[in-house]
N, C-alpha and C positions, 0 to 999 in steps of 0.2 A: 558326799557321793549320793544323791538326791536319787537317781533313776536307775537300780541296780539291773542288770540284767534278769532276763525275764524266762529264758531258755536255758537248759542243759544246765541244770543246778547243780547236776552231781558231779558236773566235771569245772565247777567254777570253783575259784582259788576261795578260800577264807582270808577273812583279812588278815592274819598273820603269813599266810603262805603268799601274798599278793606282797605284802611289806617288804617279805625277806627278798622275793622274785627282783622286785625292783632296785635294792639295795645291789642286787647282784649283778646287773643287767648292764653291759657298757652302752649300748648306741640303742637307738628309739628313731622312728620314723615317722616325722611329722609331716602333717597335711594341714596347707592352707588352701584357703580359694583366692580367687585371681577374680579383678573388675569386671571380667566376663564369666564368669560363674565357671571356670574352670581350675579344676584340682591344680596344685603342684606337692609335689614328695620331696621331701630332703630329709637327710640322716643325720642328726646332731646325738651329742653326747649330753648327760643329764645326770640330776641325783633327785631322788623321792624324798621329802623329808618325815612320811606318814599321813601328811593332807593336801601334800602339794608338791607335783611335779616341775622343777626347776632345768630351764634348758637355755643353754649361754650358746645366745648366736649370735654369727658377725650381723652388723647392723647395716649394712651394704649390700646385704642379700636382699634375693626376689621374697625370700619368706617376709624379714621383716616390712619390707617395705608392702605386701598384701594385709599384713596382721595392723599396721596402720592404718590401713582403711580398713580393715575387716578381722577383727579379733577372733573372730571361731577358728577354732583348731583343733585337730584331731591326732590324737598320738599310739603308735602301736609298737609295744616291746615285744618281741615274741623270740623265743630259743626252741631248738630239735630239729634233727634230721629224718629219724624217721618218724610214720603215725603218730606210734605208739606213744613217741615223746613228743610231741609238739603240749607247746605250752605260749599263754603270752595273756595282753591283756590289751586294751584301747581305751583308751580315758578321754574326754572330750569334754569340750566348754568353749570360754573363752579364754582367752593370753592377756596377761598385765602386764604393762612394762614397770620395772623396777630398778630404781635408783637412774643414776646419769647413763645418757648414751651416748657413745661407746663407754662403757666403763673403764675409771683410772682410778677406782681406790676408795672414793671419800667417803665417809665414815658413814655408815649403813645398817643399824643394829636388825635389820630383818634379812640384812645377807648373812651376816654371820654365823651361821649355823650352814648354808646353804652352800657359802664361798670355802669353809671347812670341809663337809665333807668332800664337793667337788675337787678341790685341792687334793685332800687324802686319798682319792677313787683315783684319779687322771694322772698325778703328779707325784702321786707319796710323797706330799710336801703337806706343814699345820697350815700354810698360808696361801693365802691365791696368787698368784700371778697376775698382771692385769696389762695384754697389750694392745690396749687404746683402738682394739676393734670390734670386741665383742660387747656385749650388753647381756643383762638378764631380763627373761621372759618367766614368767610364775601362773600354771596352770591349775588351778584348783577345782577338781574333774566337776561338773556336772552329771556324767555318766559314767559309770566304768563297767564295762564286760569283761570277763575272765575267764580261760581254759585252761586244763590242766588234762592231756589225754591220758599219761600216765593212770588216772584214775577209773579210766574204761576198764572194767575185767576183762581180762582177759581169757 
């Protein structure tokens, strides 16, 4: 995490409060760009592993097929309804592709950890699933910003 944020220090997570956040977090919304320099958003499910954000998308999608030509991406977890409580973070880089695409299984010692927890967060299962349309993408932030309003006095 090369480029920490630079504003509102005192309301930005610590890396233990950013760890657990993300651990806890179901759905993330990721930003690619399109051949014409135009955003797209979509909502995928994910697990953090401490250094790297892991997010299994179908590989038939408009995302992957942008992140193909164009790996930067942008990811934003945020939770709260009101002020007081907003909380979230944006992590940004590049996307890797990791292991076969669509993913079916084969033996992967840098999934394993990633395809456990996923499994255990999505599924309440030890082991993945794998139906021959998703793939994994492994975001190792470049950047990460983080709020926590909770920490505004009130």
């Amino acid at each position: 995490m090369a480029d920490t944020q630079r504003r509102g220090r005192r309301i930005m997570m610590t890396q233990g409060e950013l760890d657990a956040f993300l651990a806890a977090q179901r759905t993330c919304r990721v930003a690619t760009v399109g051949g014409d320099g135009a955003p797209h958003v979509g909502v995928l499910w994910f697990v953090w592993d401490g250094t790297a954000l892991w997010l299994y998308s179908i590989t038939r999608s408009k995302r992957w097929a942008q992140l193909r030509k164009d790996p930067r991406i942008a990811v934003v977890v945020d939770d709260g309804h009101g002020y007081g409580e907003l909380r979230g973070a944006e992590l940004a880089g590049r996307a890797e592709f990791v292991a076969e695409a669509p993913r079916t299984g084969e033996p992967c010692p840098e999934l394993d950890a990633p395809e456990r927890l996923f499994a255990e967060k999505y599924f309440g299962m030890s082991t993945m699933p794998h139906d021959g349309r998703h793939a994994w993408l492994r975001l190792t932030p470049e950047s990460v910003a983080s709020w926590d309003f909770r920490k505004i006095p009130g």
